[in-house]
N, C-alpha and C positions, 0 to 999 in steps of 0.2 A: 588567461581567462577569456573565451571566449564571448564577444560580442553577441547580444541578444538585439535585431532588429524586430519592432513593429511595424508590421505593413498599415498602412490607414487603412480603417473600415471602409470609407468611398472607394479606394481601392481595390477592395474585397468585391462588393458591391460590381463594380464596374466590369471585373472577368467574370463574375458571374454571369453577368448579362450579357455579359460576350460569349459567353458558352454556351448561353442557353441561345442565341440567335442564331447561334452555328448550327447547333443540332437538332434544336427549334423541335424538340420530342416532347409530343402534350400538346403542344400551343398551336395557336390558330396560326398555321403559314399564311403567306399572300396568295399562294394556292386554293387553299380549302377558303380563305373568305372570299378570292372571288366565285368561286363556288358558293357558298353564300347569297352574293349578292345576285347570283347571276339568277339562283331558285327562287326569287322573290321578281313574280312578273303580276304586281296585282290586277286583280279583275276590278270588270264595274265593283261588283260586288263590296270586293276587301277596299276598294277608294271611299264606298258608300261606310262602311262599317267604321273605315277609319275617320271616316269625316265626322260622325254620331260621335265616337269617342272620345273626340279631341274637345266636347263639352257636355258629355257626359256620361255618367258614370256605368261601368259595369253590369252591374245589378239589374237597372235599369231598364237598360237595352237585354237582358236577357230573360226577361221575368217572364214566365210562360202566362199569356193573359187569361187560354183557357182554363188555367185552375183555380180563377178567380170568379166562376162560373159554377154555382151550384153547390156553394161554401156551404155545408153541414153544418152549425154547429150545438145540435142536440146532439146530448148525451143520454144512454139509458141509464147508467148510474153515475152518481156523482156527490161527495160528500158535501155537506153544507158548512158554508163559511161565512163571515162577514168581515167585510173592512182589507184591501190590498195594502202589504205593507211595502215601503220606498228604502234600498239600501242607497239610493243616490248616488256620487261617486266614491264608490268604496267596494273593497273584497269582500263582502261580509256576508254573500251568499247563504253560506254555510250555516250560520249561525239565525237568519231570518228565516231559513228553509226546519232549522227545529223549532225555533219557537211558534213560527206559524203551524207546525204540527199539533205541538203541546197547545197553543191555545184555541185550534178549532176542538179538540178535545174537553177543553176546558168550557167554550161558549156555549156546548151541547150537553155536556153533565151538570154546570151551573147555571143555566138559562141567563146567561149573560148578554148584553147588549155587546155590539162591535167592540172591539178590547184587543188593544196592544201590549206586548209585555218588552221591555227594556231590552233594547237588541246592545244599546252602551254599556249596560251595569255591563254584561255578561264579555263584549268586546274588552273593557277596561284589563279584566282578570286571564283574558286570552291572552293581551299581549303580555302583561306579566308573567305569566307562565311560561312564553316563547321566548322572553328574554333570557329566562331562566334556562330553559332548554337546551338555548344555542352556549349560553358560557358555562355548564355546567360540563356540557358536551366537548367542548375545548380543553376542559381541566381534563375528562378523561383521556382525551390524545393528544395531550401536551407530550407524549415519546415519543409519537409520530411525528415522521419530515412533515414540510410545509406544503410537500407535494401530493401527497399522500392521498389518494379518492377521496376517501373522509372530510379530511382536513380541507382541502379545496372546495369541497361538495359544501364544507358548514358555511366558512366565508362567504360564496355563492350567495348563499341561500340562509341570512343572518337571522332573519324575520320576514312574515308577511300578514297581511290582515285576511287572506284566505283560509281553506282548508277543508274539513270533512268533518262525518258524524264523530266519531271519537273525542272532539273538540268539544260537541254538542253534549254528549254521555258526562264527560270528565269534566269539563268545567261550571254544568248546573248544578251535578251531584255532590261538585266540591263549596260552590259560592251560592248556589240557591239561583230564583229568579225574582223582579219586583214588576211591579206595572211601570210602565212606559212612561207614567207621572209622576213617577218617584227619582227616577233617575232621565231628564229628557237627552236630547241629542243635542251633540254641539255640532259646529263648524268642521271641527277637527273629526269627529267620529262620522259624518258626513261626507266629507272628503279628506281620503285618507293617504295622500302621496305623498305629501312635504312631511306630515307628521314621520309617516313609515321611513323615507328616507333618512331623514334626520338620526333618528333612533337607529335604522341598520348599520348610519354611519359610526354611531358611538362605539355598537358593539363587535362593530371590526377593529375598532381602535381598543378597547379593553380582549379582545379576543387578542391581540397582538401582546398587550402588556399582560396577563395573562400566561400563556406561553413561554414568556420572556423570563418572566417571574421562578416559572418549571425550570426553564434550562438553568438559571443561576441556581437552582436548590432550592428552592421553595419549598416548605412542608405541605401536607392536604390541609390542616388547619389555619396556615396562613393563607394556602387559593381560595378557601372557603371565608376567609374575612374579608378579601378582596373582592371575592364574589357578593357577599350581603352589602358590601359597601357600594356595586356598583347596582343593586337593583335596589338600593334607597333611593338613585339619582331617577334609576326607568319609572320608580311607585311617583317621585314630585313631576315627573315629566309627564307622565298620565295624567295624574291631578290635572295638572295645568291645562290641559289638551281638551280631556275627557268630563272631570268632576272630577270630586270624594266620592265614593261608590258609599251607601249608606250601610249603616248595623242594625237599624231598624227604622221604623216607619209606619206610621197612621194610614190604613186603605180604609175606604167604603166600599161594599160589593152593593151592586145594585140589578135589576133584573134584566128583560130583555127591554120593557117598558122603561126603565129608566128609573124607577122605585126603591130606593134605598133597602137595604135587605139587612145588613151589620157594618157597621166598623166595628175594627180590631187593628192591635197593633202586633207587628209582625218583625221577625228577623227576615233578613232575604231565603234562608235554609227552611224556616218553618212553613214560608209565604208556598215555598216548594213542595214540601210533604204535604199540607194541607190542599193546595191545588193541583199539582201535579201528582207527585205520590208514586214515581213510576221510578223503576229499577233500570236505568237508560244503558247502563251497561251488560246486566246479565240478560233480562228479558227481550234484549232484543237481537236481533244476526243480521249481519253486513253480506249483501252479495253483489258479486260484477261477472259480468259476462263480458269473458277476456277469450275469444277463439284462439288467442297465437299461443293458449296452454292451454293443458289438460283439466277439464271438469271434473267434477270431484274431487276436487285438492283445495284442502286449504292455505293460503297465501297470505303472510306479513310482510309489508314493506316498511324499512328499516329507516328509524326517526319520520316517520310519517303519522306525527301524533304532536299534541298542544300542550304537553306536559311532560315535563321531563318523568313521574313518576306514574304519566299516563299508559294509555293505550296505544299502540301502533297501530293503524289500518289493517284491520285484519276481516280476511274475507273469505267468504266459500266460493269458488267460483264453478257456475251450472250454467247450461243452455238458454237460450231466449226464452224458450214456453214454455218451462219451468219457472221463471223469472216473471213472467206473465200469468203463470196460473197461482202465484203466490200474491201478487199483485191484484188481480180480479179478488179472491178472497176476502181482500184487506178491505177494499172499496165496496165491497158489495156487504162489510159489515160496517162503513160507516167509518171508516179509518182514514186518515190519509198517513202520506209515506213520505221519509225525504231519498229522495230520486235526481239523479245528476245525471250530466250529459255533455255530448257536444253541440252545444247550443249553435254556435254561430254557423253552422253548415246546414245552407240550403234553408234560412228562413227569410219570413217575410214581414218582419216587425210591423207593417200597418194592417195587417190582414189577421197579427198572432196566430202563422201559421206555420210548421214545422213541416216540410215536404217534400222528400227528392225528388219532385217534379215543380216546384216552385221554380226554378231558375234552369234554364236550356245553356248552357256554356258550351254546350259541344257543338250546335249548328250554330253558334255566334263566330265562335271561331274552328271550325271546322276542325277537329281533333278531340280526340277523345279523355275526359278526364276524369273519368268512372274504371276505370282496369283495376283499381286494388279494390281487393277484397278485405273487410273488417279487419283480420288478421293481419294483415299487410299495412295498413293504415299505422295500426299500432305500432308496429317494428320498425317503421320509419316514421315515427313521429307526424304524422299526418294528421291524426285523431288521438284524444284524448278526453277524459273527461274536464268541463269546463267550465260549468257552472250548476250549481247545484237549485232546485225546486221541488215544492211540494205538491207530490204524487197524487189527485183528488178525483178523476173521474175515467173513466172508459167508455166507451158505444160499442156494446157488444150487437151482433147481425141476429139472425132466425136461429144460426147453428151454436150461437154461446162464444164466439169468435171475435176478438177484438179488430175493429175497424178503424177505431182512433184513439187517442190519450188528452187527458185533461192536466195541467198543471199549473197551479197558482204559484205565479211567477211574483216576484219583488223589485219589481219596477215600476210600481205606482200605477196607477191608472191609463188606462190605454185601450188596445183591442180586445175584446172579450170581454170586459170588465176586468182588465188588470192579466189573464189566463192568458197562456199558449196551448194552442190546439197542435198535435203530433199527429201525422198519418201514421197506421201501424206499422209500413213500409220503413219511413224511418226511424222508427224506435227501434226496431232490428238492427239497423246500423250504427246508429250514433247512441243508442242506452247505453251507460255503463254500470252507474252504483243502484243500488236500492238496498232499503234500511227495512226489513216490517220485522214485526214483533214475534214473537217464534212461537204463537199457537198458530200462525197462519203458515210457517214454512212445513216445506214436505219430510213427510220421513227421510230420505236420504241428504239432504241438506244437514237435519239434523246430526244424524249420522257423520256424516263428513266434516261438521264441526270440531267432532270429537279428535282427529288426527292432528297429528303435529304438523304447524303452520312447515310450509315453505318459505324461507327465509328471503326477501328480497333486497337488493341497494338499494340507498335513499335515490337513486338515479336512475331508479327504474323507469321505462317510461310512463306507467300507470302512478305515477307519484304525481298527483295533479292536484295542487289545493285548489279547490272550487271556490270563483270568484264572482 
């Protein structure tokens, strides 16, 4: 019989790096970094520059001060709202960007005073759904290896408290909504990291037993009592965190005055058909302007949806001024929209100003960081959509031409009263989603509905729950 020796892994390790220092292909030789060092001869300038940044920040030092000079902020149209609502530290974008739709809709049909509707009742029934989602998802590729895209991709990516409109269509239409006094916020729905974690962590450890379950022979009837059994634990782990989400409930409506008008007592489904009343799935169409594909196509990205027996993200995707001229429409009938983007590019959080000329990075440090174009951004992950707000005003010019964008942001109180102002420069660049209701889209839009989605990976890069 032959002797079997193991080499030790330090061993391994050690010729490697003896191999690699020999041929030293890839790596920085003592060559090339004195080349390196020897390219770096700074000037006054780069001493001055580095001296600035050694206390302080970026931003800062690059903020172009001229565009802080002759700050516009009239609008010619702009829908009317009251009251900014706060997702404070949590994903929950997505979900304050619909109900703040639904309820400026609601404050203008019922002469309602400032009025919040319950961003929690609706968070609570998200994440139970997402629980559901992810292990339901598991049982279907319990045949698949462990390596498997899928299968990788779900572990990833167990849960989150972010996401998009289809979250907003399927989880109203399914749980209804209450006012904000019915169900208030906790701690937990507030700040939502240790919660989220927690819970991601459960459901990689039941995703694993699970699985486990499959390969030994498990029936579908047995993964599916394993599965009720473990979202009894996610329904008491919500309680705990979140509340009891209510069955029903005693409202007063009262006016804009503050005048009592009715109580009634309400299920959260009814509180919805009576106030809202809206068909959030059919009546409305999802569009993004994606250059790195073809417009006029329709596009579904895969588990990119808050229900396992939801909706996927599904989108028309058209041109900018298309996109815009569906958008002016909606505003100029008193609508707003939910509208996502790449927020954190090139703003100015004290000014609530969205602007590719907000910040000069290229004379700060002399190089250029402007060379992709939209397209390009996308395909390397550059840009994405990131956080979602509601679509509320325009400043069209002489010509009917958008010159800027309004958005009631959910950050509580701030610059604008609560609003970020967009030049239309960057809405071209950084827009991605918009949601309006499909008497406002264009005939080909329509039209292009009608085709069978293009099928996307959940790991597309446009798979971006909004935060």
């Amino acid at each position: 019989m032959k002797k079997l020796f193991i080499v030790p892994a330090v061993a391994l390790l050690a010729v490697a790096g003896l191999n690699a220092k020999e041929s030293n292909k890839g790596g920085i030789s003592e060559k090339m970094l004195n080349e390196l060092r020897e390219s770096y001869q700074p000037s006054a300038s780069d001493r001055a520059i580095s001296n600035a940044l050694a206390s302080t920040d970026i931003n800062t030092l690059a903020l172009n001060q001229e565009r802080k000079n002759n700050f516009d902020t009239h609008f010619s149209h702009k829908v009317k709202s009251k009251g900014i609502s706060n997702q404070k530290s949590s994903g929950r974008c997505w979900l304050f960007t619909g109900l703040n739709v639904i309820r400026a809709r609601m404050i203008e049909d019922m002469n309602l005073p400032a009025f919040q509707l319950s961003q929690n009742y609706n968070f609570f029934w998200d994440q139970l759904e997402k629980s559901n989602l992810f292990l339901q998802s598991i049982i279907d590729t319990a045949n698949l290896p462990a390596d498997d895209k899928t299968v990788d991709w779900l572990f990833a990516n167990p849960i989150s408290d972010g996401g998009q409109f289809t979250g907003v269509s399927d989880i109203l239409m399914k749980y209804g909504v209450v006012p904000a006094t019915v169900m208030a916020e906790t701690k937990s729905s507030e700040s939502t990291s240790t919660m989220r974690m927690l819970l991601a962590t459960k459901l990689r450890q039941w995703g694993l037993e699970l699985r486990k379950a499959a390969a030994d022979g498990a029936k579908p009837a047995q993964l599916e009592t394993m599965k009720t059994d473990m979202l009894k634990e996610v329904y008491r782990y919500l309680a705990l965190n979140l509340g009891v989400p209510p069955t029903e409930f005693t409202w007063t409506r009262t006016n804009a005055k503050g005048e009592p008008v009715e109580t009634k007592t309400y299920t959260p489904k009814s509180f919805y058909d009576e106030y809202v009343g809206k068909d959030l799935k059919n009546d409305f169409v999802m569009l993004m302007n994606d250059p790195s594909r073809p417009y006029y196509q329709t596009y579904e990205i895969d588990l990119d949806r808050h229900a396992y027996d939801g909706r996927n993200w599904t989108y028309v995707n058209v041109p900018m001024e298309e996109i815009k001229e569906m958008a002016i429409a909606s505003i100029k009938d008193s609508t707003m929209m939910y509208f996502s983007c790449d927020v954190g590019k090139y703003m100015d959080r004290q000014r609530g100003a969205l602007d590719l000329d907000t910040y000069d990075y290229n004379d700060l440090f002399g190089t250029d960081f402007t060379a992709m174009n939209k397209a390009e951004r996308i395909a390397t992950h550059a840009s994405a959509s990131s956080h979602a707000m509601t679509l509320a005003g325009v400043d069209l010019d002489e010509n009917g031409k958008p010159v800027k964008w309004l958005v009631e942001n959910s950050w509580g109180p701030g610059a604008n009263d609560g609003h970020l102002i967009m030049t239309d420069p960057w809405f071209d660049e950084y827009m991605f989603r918009l949601v309006v209701n499909k008497k406002y889209a264009l005939p080909v839009v329509l039209e292009t509905l009608k085709k069978t989605p293009v099928k996307l990976p959940a790991w597309d890069p446009l798979f971006a729950p909004e935060d």
